[in-house]
VOBA-51613 format. One record per atom (N, C-alpha, C): residue in one letter; x, y, z. Coordinates in pm, whole numbers, plus 32768, in hexadecimal, padded with zeros to 4 digits. Layout:
AXYZ...
END
This chain:
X58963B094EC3X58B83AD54E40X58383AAA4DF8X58103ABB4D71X57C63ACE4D32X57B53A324CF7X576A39D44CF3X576139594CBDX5745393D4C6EX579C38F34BFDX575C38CD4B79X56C338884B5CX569538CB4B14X561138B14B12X55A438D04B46X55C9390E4BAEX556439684C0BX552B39F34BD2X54AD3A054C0AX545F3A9C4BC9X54683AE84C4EX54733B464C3EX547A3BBC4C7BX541F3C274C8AX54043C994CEEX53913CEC4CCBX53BE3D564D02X53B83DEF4D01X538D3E494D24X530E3E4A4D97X53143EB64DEBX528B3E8B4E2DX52663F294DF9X52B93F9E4DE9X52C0400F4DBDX525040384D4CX528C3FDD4CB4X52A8401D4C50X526D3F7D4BFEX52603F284C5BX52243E814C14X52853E734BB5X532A3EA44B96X53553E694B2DX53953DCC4B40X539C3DA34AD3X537B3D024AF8X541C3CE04A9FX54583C764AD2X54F53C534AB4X54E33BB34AD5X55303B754A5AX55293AE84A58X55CC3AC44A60X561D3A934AAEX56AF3A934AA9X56F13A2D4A50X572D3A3B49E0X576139CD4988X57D439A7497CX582D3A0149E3X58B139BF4A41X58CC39F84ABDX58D639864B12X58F139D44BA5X59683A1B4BCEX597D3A454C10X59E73AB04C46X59D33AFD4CCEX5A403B384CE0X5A253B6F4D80X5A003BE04D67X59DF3C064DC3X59A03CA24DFFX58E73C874DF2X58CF3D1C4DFFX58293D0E4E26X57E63D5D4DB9X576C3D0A4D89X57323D604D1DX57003DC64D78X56F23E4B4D1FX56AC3ED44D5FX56993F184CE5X55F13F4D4D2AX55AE3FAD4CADX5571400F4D1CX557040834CF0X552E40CD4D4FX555C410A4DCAX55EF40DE4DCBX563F40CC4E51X5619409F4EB6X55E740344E9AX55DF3FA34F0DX55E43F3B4EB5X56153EFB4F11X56113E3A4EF9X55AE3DF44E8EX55A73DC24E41X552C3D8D4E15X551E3D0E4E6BX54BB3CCB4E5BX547B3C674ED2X54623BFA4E4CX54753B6C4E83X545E3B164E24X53E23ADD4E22X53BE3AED4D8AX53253ACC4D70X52F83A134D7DX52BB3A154DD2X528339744E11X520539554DC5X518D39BE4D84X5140399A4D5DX50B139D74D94X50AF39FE4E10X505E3A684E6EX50283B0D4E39
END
């Protein structure tokens, strides 16, 4: 589940997603998972 307010990343394609309401399921670009951006 995708968390409000959280950024998101591609590791693929670097596209970058900021979530402005949460909801279930899994972000995916590229056909994988995106991984949540910490700042690294």
């Amino acid at each position: 589940m995708a968390k409000e307010g959280a950024t998101y990343v591609c590791d693929i394609c670097q596209q970058v997603v900021v979530v402005q309401k949460a909801g279930a399921g899994t972000l995916v670009c590229c056909n994988q998972p995106m991984r949540e951006y910490t700042g690294d």
